[in-house]
C-alpha positions in Angstrom: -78.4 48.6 -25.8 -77.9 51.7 -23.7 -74.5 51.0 -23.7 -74.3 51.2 -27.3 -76.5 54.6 -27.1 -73.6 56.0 -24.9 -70.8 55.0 -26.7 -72.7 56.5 -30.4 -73.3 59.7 -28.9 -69.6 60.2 -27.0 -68.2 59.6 -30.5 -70.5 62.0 -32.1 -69.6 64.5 -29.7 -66.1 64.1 -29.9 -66.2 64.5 -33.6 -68.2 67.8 -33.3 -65.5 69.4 -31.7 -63.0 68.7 -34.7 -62.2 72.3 -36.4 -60.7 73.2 -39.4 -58.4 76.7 -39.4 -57.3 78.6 -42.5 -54.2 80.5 -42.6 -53.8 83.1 -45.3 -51.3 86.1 -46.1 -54.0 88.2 -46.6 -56.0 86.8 -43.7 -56.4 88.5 -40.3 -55.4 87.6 -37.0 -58.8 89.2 -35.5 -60.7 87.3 -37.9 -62.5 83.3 -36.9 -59.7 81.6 -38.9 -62.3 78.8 -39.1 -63.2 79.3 -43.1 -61.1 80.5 -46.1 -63.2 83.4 -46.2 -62.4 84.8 -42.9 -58.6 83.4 -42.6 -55.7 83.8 -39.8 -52.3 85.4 -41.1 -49.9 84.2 -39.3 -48.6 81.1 -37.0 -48.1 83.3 -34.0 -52.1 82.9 -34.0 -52.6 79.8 -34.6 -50.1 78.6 -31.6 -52.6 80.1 -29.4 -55.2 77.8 -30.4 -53.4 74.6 -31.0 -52.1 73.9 -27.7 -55.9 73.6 -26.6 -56.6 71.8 -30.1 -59.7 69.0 -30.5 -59.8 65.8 -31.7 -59.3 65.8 -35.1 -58.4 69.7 -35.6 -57.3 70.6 -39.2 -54.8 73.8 -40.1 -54.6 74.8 -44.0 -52.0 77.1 -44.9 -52.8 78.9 -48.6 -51.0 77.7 -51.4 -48.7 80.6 -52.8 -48.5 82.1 -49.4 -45.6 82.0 -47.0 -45.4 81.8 -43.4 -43.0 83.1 -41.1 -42.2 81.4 -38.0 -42.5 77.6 -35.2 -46.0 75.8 -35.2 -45.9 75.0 -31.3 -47.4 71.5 -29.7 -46.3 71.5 -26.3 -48.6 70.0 -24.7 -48.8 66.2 -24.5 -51.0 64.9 -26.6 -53.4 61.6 -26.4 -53.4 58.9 -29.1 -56.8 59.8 -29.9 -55.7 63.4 -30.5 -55.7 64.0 -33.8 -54.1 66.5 -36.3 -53.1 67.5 -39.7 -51.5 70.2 -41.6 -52.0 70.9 -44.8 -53.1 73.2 -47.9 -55.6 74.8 -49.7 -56.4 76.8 -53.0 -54.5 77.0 -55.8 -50.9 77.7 -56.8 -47.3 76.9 -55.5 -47.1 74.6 -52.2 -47.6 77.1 -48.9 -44.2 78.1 -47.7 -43.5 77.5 -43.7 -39.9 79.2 -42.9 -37.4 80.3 -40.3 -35.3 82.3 -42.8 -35.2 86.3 -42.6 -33.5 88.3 -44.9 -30.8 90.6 -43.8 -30.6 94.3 -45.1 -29.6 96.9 -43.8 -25.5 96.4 -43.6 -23.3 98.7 -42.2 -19.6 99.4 -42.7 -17.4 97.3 -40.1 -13.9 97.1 -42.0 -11.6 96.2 -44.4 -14.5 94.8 -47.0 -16.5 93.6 -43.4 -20.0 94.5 -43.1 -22.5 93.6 -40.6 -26.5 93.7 -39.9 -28.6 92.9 -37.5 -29.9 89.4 -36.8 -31.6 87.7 -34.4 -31.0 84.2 -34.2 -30.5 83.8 -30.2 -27.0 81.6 -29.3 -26.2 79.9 -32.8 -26.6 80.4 -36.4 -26.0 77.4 -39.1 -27.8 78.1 -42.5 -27.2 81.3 -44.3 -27.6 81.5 -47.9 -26.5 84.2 -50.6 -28.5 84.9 -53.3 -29.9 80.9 -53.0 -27.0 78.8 -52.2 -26.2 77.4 -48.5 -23.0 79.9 -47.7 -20.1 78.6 -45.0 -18.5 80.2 -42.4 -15.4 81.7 -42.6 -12.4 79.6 -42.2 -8.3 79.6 -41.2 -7.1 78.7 -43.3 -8.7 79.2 -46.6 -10.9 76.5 -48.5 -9.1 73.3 -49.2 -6.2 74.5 -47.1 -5.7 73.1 -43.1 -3.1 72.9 -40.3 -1.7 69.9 -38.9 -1.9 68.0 -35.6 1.5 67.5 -35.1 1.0 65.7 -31.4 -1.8 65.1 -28.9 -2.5 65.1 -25.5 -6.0 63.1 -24.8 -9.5 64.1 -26.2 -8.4 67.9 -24.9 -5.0 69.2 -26.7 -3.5 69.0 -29.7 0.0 71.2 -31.1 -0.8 72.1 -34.9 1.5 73.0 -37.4 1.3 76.0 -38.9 -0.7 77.4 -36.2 0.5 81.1 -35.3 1.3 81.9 -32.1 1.0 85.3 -32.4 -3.0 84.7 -32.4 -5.0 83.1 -30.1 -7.8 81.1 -30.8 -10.2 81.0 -27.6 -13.8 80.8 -27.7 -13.6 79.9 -31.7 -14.5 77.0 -33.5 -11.7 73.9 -34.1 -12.6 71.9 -37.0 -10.6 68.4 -36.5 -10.7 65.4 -39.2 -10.5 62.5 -36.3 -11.1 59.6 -38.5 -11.6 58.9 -41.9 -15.1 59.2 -41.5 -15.5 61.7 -38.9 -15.1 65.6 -39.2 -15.2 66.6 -35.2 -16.0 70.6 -34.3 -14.9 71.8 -30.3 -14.8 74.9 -28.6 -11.6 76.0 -28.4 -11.2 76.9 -24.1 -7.3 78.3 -24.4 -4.4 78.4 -26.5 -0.4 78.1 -25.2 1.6 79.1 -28.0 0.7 76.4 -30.7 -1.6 74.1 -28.5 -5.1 74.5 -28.3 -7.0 73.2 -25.7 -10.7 72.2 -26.5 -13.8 70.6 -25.2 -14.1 67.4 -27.6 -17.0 67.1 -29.3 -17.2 62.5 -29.3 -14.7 60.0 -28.2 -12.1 60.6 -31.2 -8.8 61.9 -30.6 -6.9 64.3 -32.9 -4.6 61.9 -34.6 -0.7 63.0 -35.8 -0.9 63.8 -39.7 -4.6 64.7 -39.7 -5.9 68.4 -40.7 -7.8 70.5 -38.5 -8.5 74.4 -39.3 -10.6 77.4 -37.1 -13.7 78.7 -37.9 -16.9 80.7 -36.0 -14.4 83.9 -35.4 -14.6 87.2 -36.8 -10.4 86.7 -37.8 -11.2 84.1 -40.7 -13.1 86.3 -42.9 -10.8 87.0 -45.4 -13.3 85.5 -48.5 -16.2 86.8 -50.7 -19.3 85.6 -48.6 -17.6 84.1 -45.9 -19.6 84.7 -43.2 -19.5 85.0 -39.3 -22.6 85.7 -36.2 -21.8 87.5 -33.4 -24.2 85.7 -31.1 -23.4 88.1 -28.3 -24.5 91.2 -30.0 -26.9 89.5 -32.3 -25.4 90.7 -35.6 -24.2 88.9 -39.0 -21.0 89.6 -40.3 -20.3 89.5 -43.7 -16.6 89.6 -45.6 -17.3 91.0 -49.0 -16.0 93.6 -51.6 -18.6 95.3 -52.5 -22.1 96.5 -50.9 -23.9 93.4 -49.8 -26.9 95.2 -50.5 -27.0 93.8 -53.8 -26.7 90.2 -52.0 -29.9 88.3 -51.3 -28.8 87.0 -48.0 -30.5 85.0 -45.6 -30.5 84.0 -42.3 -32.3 80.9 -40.7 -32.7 82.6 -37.1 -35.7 79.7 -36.2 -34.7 76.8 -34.9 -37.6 74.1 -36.0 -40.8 74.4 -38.2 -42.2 72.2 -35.3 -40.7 70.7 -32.4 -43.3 68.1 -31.0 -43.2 65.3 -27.7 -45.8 62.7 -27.7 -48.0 64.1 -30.3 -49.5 60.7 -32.0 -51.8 60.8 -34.8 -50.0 63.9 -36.5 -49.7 64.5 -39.9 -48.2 67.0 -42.2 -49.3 66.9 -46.4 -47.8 69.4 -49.2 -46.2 71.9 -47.3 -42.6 73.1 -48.4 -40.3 74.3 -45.1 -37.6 76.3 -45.7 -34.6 77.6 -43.9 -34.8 76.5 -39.9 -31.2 76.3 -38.4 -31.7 72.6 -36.3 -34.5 70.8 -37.9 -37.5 71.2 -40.0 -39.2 68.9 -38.5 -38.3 66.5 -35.1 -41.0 64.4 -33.2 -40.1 62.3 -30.1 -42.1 59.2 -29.3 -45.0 59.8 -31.0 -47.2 57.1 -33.1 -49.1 57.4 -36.4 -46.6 60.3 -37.4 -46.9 60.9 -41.6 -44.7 63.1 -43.3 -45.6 62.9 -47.1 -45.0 65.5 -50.5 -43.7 68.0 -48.4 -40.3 69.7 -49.3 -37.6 70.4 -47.0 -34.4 73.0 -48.1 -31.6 75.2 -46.6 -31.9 73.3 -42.9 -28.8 73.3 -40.7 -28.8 70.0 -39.3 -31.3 67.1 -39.9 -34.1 67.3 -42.0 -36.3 64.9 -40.4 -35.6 63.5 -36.8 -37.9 60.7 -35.7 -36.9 60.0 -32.2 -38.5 57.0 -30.7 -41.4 57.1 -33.6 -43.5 54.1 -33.8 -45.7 54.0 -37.1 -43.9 56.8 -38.5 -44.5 57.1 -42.6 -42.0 59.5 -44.5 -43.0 59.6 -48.1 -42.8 61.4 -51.6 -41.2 64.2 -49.3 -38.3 66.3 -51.5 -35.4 67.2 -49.3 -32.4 69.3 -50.6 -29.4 71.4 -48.9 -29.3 69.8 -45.4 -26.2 70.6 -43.8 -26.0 67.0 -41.9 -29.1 64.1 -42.7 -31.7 64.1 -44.3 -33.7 61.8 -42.6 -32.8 60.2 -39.0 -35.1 57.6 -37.6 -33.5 56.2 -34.3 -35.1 53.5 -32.4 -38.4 54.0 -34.1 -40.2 50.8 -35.2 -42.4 49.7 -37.8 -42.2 52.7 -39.6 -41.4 53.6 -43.4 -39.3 56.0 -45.6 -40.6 55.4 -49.1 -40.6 57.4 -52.4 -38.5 60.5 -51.3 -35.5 62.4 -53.4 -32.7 63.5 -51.3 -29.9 65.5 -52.2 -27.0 67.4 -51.7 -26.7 66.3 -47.5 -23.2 66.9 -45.7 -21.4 68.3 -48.5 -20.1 71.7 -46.7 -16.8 70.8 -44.2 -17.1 71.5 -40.6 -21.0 72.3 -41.4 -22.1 68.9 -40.2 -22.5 67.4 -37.3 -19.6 66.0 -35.0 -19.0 62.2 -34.2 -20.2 59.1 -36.1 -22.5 58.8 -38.8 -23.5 62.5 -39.9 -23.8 63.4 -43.1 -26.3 60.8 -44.6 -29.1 60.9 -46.7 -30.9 58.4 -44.3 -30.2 56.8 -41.1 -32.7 54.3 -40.0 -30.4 52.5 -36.9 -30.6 52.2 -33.2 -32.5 49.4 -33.0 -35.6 50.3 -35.6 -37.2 47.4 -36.1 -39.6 46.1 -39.0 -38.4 49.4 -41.1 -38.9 49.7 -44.7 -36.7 52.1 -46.7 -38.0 51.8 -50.5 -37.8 53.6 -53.8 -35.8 56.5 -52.4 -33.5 58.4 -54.9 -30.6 59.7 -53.1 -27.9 61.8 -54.6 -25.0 63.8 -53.5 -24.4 62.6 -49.8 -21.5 63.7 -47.3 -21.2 60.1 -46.2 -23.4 56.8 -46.4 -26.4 57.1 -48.6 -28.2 54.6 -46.4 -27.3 53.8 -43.0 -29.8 50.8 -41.4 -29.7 48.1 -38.4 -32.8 47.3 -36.4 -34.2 43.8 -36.7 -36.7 42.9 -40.2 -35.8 46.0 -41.8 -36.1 46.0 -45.7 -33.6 48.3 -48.0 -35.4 47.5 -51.2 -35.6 49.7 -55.1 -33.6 52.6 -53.8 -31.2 54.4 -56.0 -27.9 56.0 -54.6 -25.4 58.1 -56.7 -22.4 60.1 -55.1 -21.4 59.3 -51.2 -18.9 59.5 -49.3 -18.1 63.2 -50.5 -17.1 64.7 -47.4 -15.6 61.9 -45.6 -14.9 58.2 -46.7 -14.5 54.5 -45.4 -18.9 54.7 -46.0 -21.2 52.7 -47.7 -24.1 53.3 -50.5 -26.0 51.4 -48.2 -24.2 50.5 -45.1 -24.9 48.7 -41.8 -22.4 48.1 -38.5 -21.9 46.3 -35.1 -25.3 44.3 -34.8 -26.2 40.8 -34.9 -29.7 41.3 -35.9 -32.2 38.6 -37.7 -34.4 39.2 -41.1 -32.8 42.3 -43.1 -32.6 42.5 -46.4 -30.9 44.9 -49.5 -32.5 44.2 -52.6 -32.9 45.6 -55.7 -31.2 48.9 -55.1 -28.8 50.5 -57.7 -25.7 51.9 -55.6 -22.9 54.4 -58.3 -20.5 56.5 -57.8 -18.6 56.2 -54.5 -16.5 58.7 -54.1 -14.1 59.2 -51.1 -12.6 62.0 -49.9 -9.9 61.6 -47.8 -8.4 65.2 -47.4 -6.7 66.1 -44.3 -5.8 62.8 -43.7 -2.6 60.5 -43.5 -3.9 58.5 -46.2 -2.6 58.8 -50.0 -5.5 56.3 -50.9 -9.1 56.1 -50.2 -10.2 54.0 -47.2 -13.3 52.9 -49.4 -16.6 54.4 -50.6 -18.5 50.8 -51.4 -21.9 50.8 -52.9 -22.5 48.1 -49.9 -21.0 47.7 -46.9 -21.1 45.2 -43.9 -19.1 46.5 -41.6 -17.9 45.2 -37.9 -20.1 42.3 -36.2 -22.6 42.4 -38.5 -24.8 39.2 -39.0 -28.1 38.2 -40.8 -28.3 40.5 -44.4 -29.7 38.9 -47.7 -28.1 41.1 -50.0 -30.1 40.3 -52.6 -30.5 41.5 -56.6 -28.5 44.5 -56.1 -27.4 46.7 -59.1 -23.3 47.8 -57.4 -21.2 49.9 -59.4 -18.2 52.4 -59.9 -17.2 51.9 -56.0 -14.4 52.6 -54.6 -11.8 49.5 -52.9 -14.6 47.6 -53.3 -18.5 46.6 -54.8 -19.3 44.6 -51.7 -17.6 44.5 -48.3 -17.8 42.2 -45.3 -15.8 43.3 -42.7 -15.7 41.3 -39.5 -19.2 40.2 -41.2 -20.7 36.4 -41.0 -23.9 34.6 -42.2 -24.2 37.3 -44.8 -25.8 36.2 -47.9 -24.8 37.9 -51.3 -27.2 36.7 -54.7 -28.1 37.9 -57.8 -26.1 40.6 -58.0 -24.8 42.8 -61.1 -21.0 44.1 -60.0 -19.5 46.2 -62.4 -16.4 48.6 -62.5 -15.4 49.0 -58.8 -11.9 49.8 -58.8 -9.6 49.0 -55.9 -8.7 46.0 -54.4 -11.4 43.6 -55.2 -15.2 43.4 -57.0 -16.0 41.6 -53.8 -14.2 41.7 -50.3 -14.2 39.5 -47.4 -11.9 40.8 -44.0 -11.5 39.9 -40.9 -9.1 41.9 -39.0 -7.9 42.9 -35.0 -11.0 44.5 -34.9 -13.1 42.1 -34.9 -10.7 39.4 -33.4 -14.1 37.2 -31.9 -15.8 38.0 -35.8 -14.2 35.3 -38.1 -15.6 35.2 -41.3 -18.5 32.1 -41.2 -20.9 30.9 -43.4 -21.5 33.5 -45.5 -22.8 32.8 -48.8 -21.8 34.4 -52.8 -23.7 32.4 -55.2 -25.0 33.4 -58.8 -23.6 36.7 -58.8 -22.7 38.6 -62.0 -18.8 40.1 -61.1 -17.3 42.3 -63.1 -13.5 43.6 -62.5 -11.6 46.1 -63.9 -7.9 45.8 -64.7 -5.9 46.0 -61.4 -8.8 44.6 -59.6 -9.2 41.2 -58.3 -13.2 39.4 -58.2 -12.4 38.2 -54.7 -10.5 39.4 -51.9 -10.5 37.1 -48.9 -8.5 38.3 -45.6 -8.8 36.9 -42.4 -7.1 36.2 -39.2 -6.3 32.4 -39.5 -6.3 30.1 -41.7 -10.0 29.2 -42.5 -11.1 29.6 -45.5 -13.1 26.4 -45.4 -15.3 27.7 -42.9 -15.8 31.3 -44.5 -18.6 30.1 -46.6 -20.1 28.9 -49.5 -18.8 29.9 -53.4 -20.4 28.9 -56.4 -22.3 29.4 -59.7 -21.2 32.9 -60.1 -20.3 34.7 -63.5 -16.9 36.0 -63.1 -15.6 38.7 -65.6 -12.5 39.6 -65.8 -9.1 39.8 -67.5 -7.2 36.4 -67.7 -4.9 35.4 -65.3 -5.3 35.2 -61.1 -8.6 36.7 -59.7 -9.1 35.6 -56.4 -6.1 36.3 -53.2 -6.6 34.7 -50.1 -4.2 36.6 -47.0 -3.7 35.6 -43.5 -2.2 37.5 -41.3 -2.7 37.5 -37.5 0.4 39.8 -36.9 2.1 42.5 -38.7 3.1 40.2 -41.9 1.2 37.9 -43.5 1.8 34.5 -42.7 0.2 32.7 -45.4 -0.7 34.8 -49.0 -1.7 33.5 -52.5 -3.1 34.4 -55.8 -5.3 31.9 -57.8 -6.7 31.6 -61.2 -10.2 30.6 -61.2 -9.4 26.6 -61.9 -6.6 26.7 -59.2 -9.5 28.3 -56.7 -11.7 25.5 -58.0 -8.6 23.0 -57.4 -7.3 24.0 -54.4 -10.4 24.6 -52.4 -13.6 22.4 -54.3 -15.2 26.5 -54.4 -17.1 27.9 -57.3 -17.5 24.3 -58.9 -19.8 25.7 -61.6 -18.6 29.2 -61.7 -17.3 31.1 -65.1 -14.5 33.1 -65.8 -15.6 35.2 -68.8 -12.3 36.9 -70.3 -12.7 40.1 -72.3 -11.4 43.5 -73.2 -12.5 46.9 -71.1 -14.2 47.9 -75.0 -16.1 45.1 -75.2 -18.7 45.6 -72.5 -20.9 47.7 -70.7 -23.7 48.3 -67.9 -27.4 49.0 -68.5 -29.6 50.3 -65.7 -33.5 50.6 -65.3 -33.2 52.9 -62.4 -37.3 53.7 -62.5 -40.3 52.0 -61.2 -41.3 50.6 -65.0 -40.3 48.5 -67.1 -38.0 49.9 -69.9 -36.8 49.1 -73.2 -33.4 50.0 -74.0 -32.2 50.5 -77.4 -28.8 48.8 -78.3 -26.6 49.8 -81.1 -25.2 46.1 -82.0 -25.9 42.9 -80.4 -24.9 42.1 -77.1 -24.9 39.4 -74.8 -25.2 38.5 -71.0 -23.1 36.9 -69.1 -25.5 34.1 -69.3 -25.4 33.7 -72.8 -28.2 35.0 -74.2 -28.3 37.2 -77.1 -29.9 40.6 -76.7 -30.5 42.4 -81.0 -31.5 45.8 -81.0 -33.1 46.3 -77.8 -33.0 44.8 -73.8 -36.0 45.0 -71.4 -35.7 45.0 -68.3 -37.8 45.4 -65.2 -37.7 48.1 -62.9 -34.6 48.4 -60.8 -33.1 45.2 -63.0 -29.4 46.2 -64.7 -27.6 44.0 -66.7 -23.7 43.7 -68.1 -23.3 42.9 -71.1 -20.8 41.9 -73.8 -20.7 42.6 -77.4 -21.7 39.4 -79.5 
């Protein structure tokens, strides 16, 4: 019993030294901070007190206000150590940001003008008059040089590049792959070969574009843009006074940059312009993130680093210059309900190496993740990137990826044999490509879903997949993948559906995978199947059967292998000669009909909807739809006129 006694009374205590602060923009520094009557103004205060925070510590910011400036959590916090930021009063959601706006230009050229501005050794995010602004560029926008030959990671000679001007200590801007946009500091320049310190393990290819940028010699366009980090001053190329501009410059690095904080949480606050991250936590638990809004940020978003118990959610994220959210090796953890948009879209703005440019990257072994009812639009790259074991992609919508680079996925996982994941029920539209400044005259692919190399273990499961591009659904180098219940409609390129294995993934045959009761849609020129692979083994590639296959008459599957440089065995079949042939899709249909006579309805919400129809239609199932077709939240069906 005394026991007991002690333990009440420690917990008492402990909850007696919780305090809530109050920040306000008409609020005083010299005042107690600890009621909205008697509010702080600014963060600088409150960092004074919140390294030496309490258990359960609370900070409001005023709604309709805006703050200037870092919230600092240094110290190392316990698991008990509790927390939160959030609002108060009425109005708009309080404003945390790292932009300041820049005045005061001065003459420095031919239509140059600088000002002061403070943003210590780099500067990503400046905005004029409210759009994210990029540096300036040799050549102009939509115009590059050429590697013409390379030497390593550390040289390449470029065509077209002047000798007359020498390039060190600027910015080179190299397309290494087709999914990779590399930037490297340029060390020296020998008539037209620049030697630079590389920036990942990608080499600059022959054929591929590259151009220079972060030099005061490429601006030559309204609102280009360059910082002179040494002098700490913004230069600006424009005609006329930019004193009429509204320009803005992200000279903070983070809203709050946090190690080991656990039990931290962060509720309705919008965060504007910092030039890394908004907000980045490594290893922390019990981290929550939810209907805040992030814009104008010059990396990432959100980085959870080593996050267990992390929850992202209802957040609104907009104008990221790389990801919106990256969760790396952080475990049961969510990201549910957010809208992200517009991530990765300016060249040589994003990050260097592999997977940048995303609207969220859950990988690096993140286990039991859930990534749910996120709309995601407008995406450099991949609009989901996932791997860890148990993770669940489930409801999301994705429209427009792959806009800066290409060879990306909607949703799109690599190089893991991992148990338990599953994609279901997402809608995936509108892969783009972009494959500028590279030696290909085609697309390398932007597919709603992708499997790429040694991946093993997905359920793709009641997906809605369309207006890809090369294909609806990829397995590349992919096994004991299982693809049902699918809508797959209009993706042009090769195939609705593709199945490769190829020299990179020479110990990757294609095995027991599984496509059965899937609704396949082809457009003219497109095949419903594409099968590739090394030897000759289709019988062991998987199981086909009781799918709906729609498509003009004629063959609509190809089977290829080729374990050199030409194919050694290669054939086209018509859906009985697949069924002949092979004993595959035994019960499968091939429904033939003209581009006119069908279409694609969507229930991208979180109801059910009714969905008027102009004549009467039916599924590829046979049932008749007069007037109107319900279906459940994220349910689509194709449909043919009756």
């Amino acid at each position: 019993m005394k026991y007991t006694t002690i333990i009440i009374f420690f917990f008492i205590s402990m909850q007696a030294t919780a305090t809530n602060y109050y920040l306000s923009n008409q609020g005083s520094d010299l005042a107690s901070g600890q009621s909205p009557a008697s509010p702080w103004r600014s963060i600088k205060k409150l960092n004074t007190v919140i390294v030496n925070r309490n258990a359960g510590d609370s900070i409001f910011f005023k709604r309709g206000d805006t703050f200037n400036g870092q919230i600092k959590m240094e110290s190392s916090a316990a698991r008990g150590n509790t927390i939160y930021f959030g609002d108060y009063g009425q109005g708009s959601k309080p404003i945390i940001t790292g932009f300041n706006s820049i005045t005061s230009w001065r003459k420095a050229g031919v239509n140059l003008w600088e000002a002061d501005c403070n943003s210590g050794a780099t500067l990503n995010m400046v905005t004029i008059n409210g759009a994210a602004a990029a540096m300036g560029r040799y050549p102009d926008k939509a115009n590059y040089l050429t590697v013409e030959n390379n030497s390593g990671l550390t040289k390449i000679t470029g065509s077209g590049l002047a000798a007359s001007t020498n390039w060190e200590g600027a910015q080179l801007v190299i397309r290494t792959t087709e999914y990779t946009w590399d930037r490297c500091r340029i060390t020296g320049q020998n008539g037209a070969t620049l030697t630079y310190v590389p920036s990942s393990g990608h080499e600059g290819l022959k054929g591929y574009g590259f151009f220079i940028q972060d030099d005061k010699r490429t601006l030559s366009v309204q609102n280009e843009w360059w910082y002179d980090a040494l002098n700490h001053k913004l230069l600006l190329y424009s005609t006329s006074d930019p004193s009429k501009l509204q320009v803005k410059a992200a000279t903070t690095d983070f809203a709050a940059n946090f190690h080991y904080q656990h039990n931290t949480s962060f509720y309705n606050i919008q965060f504007d312009g910092f030039d890394t991250t908004a907000i980045r936590s490594f290893g922390g638990e019990h981290l929550t993130i939810a209907n805040c809004d992030f814009n104008f940020i010059g990396a990432d978003a959100l980085v959870i680093d080593q996050g267990n118990r992390v929850l992202v959610r209802g957040n609104s994220i907009n104008q990221i210059l790389n990801t919106g959210v990256r969760m790396v090796y952080s475990k049961f953890s969510s990201v549910t309900s957010n809208q992200i948009s517009n991530c990765g879209l300016i060249t040589g703005m994003g990050l260097s190496n592999n997977q940048q440019m995303n609207g969220i990257l859950a990988e690096s072994l993140g286990d039991s993740v859930i990534i749910d009812s996120n709309i995601i639009r407008k995406v450099g790259y991949c609009g989901i990137t996932f791997s860890g074991r148990y993770t669940q992609v489930r409801n999301n919508v994705v429209d427009s990826f792959c806009l800066t680079v290409t060879d990306g996925g909607g949703i799109y996982t690599c190089c893991n044999n991992l148990p338990g994941r599953v994609v279901s029920s997402n809608i995936i539209t509108n892969g783009i490509g972009n494959h500028e400044a590279t030696v290909y005259k085609t697309n390398g692919g932007a597919v709603p879903i992708y499997m790429d190399d040694h991946t093993t273990g997905v359920s793709i499961l009641n997906n809605t997949v369309m207006n890809g591009n090369r294909y609806g659904i990829f397995l590349h180098n992919a096994h004991e993948i299982t693809i049902t219940g699918n809508q797959i409609y209009n993706n042009k390129g090769a195939a609705a559906i593709g199945y490769a294995q190829d020299k990179l993934g020479p110990s990757d045959p294609l095995r027991n995978n599984v496509l059965v009761g899937n609704y396949i849609h082809a457009p003219a020129g497109s095949l419903v199947l594409d099968v590739y692979s090394l030897s000759d083994d289709i019988k062991q590639v998987g199981t086909f059967e009781s799918n709906h296959y729609l498509a003009a008459p004629g063959k609509i599957i190809s089977y290829i292998v080729s374990g050199g440089t030409a194919p050694s065995f290669g054939a086209s079949y018509t859906l009985d000669e697949w069924k002949k042939t092979y004993g595959f899709d035994k019960s499968s249909s091939h429904i033939k009909v003209s581009a006119g006579m069908m279409k694609m309805e969507i229930n991208s919400g979180s109801k059910e909807k009714i969905i008027s129809l102009d004549k009467t239609w039916s599924d590829l199932e046979s049932n008749i739809y007069k007037g109107s077709i319900r279906l459940k939240p994220y349910q689509s069906k194709i449909l043919i006129k009756n």
